[in-house]
N, CA, C and O atoms as CSV, one atom per row, in Angstrom:
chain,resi,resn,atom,element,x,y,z
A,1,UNK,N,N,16.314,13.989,-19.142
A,1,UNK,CA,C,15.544,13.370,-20.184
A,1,UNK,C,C,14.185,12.996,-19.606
A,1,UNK,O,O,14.179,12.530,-18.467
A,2,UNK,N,N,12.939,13.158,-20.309
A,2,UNK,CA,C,11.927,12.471,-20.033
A,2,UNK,C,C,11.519,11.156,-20.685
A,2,UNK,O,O,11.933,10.852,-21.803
A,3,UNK,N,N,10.626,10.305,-19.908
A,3,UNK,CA,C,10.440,9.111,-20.943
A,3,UNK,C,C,9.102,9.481,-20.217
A,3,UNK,O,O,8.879,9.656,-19.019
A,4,UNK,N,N,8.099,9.560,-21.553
A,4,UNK,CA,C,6.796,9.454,-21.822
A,4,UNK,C,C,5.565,8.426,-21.006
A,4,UNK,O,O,4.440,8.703,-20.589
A,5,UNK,N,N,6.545,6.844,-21.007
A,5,UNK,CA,C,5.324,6.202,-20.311
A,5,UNK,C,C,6.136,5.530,-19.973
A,5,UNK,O,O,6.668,4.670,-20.675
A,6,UNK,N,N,6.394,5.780,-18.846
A,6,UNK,CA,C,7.284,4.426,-17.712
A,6,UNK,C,C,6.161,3.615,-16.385
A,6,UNK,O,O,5.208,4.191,-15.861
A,7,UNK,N,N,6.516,2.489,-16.146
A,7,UNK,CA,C,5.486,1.908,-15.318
A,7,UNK,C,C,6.582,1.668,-14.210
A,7,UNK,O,O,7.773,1.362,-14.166
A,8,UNK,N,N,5.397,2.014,-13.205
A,8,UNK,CA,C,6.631,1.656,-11.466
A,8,UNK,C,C,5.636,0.308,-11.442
A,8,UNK,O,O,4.797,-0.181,-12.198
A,9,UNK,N,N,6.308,-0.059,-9.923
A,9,UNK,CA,C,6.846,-1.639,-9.930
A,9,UNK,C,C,5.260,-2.865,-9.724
A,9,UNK,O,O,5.267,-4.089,-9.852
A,10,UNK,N,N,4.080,-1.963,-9.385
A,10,UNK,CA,C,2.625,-2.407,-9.374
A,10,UNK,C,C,2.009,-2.055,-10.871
A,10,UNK,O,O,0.884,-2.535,-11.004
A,11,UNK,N,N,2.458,-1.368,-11.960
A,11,UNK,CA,C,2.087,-1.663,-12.958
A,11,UNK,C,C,1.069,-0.350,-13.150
A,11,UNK,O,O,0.089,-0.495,-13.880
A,12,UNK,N,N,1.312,0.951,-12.481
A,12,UNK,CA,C,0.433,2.115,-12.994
A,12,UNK,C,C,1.440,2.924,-14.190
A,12,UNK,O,O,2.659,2.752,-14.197
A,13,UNK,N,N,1.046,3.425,-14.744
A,13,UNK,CA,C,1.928,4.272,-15.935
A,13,UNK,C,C,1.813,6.139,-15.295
A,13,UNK,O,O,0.950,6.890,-14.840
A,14,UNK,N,N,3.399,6.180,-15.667
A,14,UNK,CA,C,3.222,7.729,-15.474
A,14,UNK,C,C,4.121,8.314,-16.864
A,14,UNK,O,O,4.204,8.054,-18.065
A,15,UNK,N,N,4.802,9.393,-15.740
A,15,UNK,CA,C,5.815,10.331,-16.808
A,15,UNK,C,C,7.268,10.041,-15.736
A,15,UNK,O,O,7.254,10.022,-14.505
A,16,UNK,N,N,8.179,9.883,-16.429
A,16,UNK,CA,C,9.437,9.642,-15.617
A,16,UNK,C,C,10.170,10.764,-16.032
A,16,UNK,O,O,9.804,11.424,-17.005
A,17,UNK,N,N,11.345,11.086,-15.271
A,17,UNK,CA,C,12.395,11.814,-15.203
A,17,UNK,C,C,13.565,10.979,-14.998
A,17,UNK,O,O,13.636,10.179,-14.065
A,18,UNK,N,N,14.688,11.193,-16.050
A,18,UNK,CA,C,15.436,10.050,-15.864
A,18,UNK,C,C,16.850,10.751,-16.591
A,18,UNK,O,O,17.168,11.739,-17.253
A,19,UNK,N,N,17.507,9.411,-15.928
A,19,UNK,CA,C,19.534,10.157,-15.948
A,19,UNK,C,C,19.690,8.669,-16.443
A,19,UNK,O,O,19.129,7.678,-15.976
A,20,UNK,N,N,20.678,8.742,-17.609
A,20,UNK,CA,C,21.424,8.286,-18.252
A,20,UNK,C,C,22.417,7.550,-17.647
A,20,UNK,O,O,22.530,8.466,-16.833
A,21,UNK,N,N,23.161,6.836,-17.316
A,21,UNK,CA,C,24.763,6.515,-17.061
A,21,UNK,C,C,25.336,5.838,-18.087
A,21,UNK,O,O,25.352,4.638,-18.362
A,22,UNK,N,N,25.911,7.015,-18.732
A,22,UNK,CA,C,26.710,6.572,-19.970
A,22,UNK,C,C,27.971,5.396,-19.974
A,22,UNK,O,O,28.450,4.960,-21.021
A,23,UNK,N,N,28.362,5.018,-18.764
A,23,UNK,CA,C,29.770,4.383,-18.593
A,23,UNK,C,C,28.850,2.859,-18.115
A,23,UNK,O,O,29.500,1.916,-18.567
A,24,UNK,N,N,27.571,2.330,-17.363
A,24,UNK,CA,C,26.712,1.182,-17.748
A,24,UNK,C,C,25.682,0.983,-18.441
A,24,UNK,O,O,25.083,-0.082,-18.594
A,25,UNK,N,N,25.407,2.180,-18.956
A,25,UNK,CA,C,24.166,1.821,-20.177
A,25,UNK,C,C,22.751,1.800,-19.378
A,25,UNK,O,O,21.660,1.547,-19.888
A,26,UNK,N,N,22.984,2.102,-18.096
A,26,UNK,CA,C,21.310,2.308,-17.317
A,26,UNK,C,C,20.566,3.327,-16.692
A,26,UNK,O,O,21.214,4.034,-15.921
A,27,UNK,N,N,19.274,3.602,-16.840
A,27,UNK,CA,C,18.908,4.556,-17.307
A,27,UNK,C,C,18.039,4.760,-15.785
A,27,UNK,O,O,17.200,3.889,-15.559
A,28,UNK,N,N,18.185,5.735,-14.863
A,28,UNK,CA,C,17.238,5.112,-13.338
A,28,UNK,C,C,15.964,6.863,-13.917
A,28,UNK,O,O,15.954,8.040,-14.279
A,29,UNK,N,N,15.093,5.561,-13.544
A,29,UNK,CA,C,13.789,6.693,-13.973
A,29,UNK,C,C,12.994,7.088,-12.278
A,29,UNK,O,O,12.864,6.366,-11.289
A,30,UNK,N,N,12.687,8.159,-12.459
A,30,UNK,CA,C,11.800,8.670,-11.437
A,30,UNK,C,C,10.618,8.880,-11.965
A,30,UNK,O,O,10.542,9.689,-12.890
A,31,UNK,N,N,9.128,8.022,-11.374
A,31,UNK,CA,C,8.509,7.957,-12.006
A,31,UNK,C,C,6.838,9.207,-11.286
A,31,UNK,O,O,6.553,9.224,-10.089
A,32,UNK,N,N,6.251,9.835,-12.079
A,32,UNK,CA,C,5.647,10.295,-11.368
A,32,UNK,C,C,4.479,10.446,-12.083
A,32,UNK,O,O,4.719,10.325,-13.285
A,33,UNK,N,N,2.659,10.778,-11.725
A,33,UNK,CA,C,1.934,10.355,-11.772
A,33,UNK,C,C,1.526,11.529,-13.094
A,33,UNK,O,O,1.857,12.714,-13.046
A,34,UNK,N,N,1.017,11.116,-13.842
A,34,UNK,CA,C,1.032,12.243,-15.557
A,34,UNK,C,C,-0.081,13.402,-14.846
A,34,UNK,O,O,0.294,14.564,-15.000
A,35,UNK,N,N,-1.167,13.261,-14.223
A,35,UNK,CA,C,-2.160,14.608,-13.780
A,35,UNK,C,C,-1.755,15.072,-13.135
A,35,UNK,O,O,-1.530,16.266,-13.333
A,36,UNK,N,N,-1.267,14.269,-11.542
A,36,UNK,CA,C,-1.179,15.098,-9.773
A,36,UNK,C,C,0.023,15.324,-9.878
A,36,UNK,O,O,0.457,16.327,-9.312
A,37,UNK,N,N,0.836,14.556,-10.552
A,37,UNK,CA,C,2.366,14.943,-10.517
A,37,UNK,C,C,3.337,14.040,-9.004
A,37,UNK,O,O,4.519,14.222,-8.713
A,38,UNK,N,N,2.441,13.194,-8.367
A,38,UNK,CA,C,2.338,12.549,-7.181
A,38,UNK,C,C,3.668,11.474,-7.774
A,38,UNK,O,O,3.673,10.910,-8.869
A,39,UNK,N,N,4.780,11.391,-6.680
A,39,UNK,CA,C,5.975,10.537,-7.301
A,39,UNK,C,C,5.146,8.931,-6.955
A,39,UNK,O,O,4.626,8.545,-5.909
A,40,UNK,N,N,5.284,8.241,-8.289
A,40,UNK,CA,C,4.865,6.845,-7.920
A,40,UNK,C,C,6.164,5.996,-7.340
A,40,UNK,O,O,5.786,5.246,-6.440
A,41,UNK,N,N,7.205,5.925,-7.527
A,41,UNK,CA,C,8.251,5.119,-7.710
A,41,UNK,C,C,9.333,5.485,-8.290
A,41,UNK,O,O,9.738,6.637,-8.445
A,42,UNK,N,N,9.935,4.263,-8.702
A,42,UNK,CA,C,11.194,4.679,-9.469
A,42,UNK,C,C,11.705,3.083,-10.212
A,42,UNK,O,O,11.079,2.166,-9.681
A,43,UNK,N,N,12.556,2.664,-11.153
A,43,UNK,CA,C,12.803,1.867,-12.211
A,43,UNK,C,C,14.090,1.978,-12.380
A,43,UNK,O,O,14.388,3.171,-12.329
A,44,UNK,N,N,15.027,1.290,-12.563
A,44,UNK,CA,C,16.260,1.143,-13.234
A,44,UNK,C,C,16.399,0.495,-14.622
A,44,UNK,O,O,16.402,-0.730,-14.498
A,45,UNK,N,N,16.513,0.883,-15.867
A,45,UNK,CA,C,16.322,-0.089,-16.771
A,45,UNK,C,C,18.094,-0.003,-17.902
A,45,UNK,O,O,18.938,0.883,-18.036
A,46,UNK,N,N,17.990,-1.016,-18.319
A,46,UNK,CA,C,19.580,-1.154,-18.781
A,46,UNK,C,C,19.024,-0.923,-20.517
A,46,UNK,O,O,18.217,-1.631,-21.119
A,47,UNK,N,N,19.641,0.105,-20.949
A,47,UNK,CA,C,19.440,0.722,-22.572
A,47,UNK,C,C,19.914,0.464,-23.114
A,47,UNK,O,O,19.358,0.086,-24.145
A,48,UNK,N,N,21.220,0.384,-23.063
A,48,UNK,CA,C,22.317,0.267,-24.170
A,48,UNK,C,C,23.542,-0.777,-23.559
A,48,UNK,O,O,23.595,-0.898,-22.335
A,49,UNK,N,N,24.356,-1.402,-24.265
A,49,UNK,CA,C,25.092,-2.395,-23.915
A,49,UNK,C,C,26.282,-1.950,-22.866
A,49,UNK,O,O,27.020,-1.105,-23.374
A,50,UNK,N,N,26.502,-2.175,-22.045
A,50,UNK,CA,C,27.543,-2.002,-20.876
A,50,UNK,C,C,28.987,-2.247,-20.732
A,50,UNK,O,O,29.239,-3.303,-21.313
A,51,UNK,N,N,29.730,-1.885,-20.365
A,51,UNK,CA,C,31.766,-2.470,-20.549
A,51,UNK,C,C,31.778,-3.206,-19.296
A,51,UNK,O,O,31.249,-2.788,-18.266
A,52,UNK,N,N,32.396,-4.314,-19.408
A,52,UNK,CA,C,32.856,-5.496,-18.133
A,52,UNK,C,C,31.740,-6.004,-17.810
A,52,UNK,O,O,31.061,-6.566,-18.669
A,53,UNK,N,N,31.327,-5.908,-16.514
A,53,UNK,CA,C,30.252,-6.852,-16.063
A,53,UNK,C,C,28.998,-6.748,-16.337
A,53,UNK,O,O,28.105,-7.560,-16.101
A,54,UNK,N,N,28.906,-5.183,-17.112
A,54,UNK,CA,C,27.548,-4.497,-17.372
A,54,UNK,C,C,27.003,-4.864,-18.643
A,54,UNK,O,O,25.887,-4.616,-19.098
A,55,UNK,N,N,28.196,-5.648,-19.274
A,55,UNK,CA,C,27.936,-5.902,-20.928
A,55,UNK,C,C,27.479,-7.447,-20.471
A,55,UNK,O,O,27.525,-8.255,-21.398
A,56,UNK,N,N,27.166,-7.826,-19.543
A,56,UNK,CA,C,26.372,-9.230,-20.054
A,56,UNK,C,C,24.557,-8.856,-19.636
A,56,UNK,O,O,23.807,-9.827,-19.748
A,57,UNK,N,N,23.939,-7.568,-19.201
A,57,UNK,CA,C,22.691,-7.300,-19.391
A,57,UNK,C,C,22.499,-6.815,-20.839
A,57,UNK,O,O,23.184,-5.981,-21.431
A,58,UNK,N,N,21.526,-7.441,-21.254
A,58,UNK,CA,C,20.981,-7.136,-22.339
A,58,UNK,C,C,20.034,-5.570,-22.499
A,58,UNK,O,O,19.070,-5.301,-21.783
A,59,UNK,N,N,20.505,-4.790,-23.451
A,59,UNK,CA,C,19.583,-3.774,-23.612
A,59,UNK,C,C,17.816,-4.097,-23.654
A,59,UNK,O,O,17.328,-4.812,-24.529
A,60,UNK,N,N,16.897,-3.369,-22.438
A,60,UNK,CA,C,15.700,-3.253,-22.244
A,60,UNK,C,C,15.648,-4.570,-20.772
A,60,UNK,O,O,14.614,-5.157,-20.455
A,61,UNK,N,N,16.754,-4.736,-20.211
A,61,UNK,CA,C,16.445,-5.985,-18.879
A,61,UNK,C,C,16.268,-4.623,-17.713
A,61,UNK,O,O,17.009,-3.658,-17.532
A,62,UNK,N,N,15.049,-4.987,-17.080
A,62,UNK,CA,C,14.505,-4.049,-16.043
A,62,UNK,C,C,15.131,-4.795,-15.049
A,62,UNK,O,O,14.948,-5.996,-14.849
A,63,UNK,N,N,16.218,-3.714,-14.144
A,63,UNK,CA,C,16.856,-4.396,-13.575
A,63,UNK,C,C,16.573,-3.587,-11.450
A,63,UNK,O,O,17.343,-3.677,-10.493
A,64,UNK,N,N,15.456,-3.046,-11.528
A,64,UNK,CA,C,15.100,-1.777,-10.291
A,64,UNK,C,C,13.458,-1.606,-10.633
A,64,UNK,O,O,13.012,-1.117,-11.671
A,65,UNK,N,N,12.745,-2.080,-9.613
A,65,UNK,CA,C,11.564,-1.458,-9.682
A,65,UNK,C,C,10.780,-1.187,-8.291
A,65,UNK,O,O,10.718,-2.113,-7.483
A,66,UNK,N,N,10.209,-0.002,-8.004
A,66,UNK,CA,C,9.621,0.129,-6.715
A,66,UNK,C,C,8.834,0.989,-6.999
A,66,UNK,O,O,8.971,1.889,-7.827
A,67,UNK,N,N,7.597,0.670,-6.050
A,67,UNK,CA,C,6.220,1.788,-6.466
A,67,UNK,C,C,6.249,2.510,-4.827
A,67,UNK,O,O,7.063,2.082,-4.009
A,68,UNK,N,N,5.405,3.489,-4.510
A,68,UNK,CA,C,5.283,3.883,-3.018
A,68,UNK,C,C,3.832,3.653,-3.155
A,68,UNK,O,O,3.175,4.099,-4.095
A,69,UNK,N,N,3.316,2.891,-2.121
A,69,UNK,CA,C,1.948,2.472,-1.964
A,69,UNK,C,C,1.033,2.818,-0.551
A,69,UNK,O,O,-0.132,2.518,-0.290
A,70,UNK,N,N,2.059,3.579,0.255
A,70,UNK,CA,C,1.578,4.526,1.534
A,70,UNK,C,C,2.111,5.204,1.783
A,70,UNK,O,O,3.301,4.895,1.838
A,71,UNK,N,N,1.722,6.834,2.183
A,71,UNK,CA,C,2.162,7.854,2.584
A,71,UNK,C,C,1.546,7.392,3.910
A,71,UNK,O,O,0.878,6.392,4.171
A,72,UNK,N,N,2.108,8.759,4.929
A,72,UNK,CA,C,1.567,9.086,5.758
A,72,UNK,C,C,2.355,9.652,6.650
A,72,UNK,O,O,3.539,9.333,6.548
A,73,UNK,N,N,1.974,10.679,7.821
A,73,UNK,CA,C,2.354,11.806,8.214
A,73,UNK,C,C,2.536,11.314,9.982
A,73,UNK,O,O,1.644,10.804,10.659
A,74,UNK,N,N,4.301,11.725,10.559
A,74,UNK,CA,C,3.986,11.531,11.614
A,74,UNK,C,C,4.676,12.135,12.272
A,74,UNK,O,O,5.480,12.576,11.450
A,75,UNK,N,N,5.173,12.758,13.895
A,75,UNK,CA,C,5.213,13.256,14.802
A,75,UNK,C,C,6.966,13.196,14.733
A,75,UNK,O,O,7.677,14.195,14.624
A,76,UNK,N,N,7.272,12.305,14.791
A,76,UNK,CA,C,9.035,12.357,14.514
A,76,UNK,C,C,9.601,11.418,13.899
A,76,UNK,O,O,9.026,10.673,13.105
A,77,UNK,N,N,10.835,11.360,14.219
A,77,UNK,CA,C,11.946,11.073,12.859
A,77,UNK,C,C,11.880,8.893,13.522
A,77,UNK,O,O,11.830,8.086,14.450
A,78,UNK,N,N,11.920,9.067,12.529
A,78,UNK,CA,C,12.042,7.175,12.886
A,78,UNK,C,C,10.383,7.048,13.524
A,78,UNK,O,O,10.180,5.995,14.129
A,79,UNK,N,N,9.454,7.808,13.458
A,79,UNK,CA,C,8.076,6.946,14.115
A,79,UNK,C,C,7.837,6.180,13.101
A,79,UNK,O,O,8.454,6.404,12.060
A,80,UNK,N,N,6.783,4.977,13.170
A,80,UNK,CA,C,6.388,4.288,12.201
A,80,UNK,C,C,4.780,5.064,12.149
A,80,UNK,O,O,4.223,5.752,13.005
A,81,UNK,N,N,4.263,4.581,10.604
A,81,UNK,CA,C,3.016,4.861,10.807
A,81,UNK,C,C,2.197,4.227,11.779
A,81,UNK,O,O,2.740,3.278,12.345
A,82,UNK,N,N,0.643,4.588,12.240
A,82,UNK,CA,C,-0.279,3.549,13.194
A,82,UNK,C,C,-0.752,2.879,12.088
A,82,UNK,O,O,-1.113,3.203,10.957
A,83,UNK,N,N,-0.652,1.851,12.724
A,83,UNK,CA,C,-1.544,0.371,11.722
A,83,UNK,C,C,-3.031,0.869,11.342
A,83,UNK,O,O,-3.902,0.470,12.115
A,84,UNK,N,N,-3.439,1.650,10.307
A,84,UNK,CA,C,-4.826,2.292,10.380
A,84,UNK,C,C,-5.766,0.624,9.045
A,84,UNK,O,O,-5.187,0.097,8.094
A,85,UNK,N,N,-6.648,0.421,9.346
A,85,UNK,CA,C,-7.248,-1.061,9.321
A,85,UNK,C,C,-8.175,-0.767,7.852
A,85,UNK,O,O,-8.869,-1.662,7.370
C-alpha cells in the first residue's frame, strides 16, 4: 500500500510504503523522500482497533517514529563515522 503524505519523526513529508498488520491494526510506513526517492525514516501508526492489548490504542495514535539525519560512508563494519564539525 502507499500512503500519499506521511511525515518521519523531524516533521519533513514524503511518500511511504507501508504493510498493514491485520491481527493489531498497525500500519509500519517506510517513508521516503517524494523527488530523490532518498529513505527519510520510518513511522508505526495504529489504524484500526486491535484484539487484547492492542484494542486499548486508539485508531490514528502514532506509536514509532524515526527520521535518518546522517549518512555517511566508511571503511568497515562497526566503524563509526569521523566527527566532521
Amino acid at each position: 500500500m502507499v500512503v500519499e503524505d506521511a511525515l518521519d519523526a523531524v516533521g519533513r513529508r514524503g511518500v511511504a510504503v507501508a504493510r498493514l498488520d491485520e491481527t493489531s491494526g498497525q500500519r509500519e510506513e517506510w517513508i521516503f523522500d517524494r523527488r530523490t526517492h532518498v529513505f527519510l525514516g520510518e513511522r508505526t501508526v495504529q489504524v484500526k482497533k486491535g484484539e487484547g492489548d492492542d484494542g486499548l490504542l486508539t485508531p490514528g495514535t502514532l506509536i514509532y517514529t524515526s527520521a535518518i539525519l546522517k549518512r555517511a560512508v566508511v571503511d568497515a563494519m562497526k566503524q563509526p563515522p569521523s566527527q566532521v564539525g
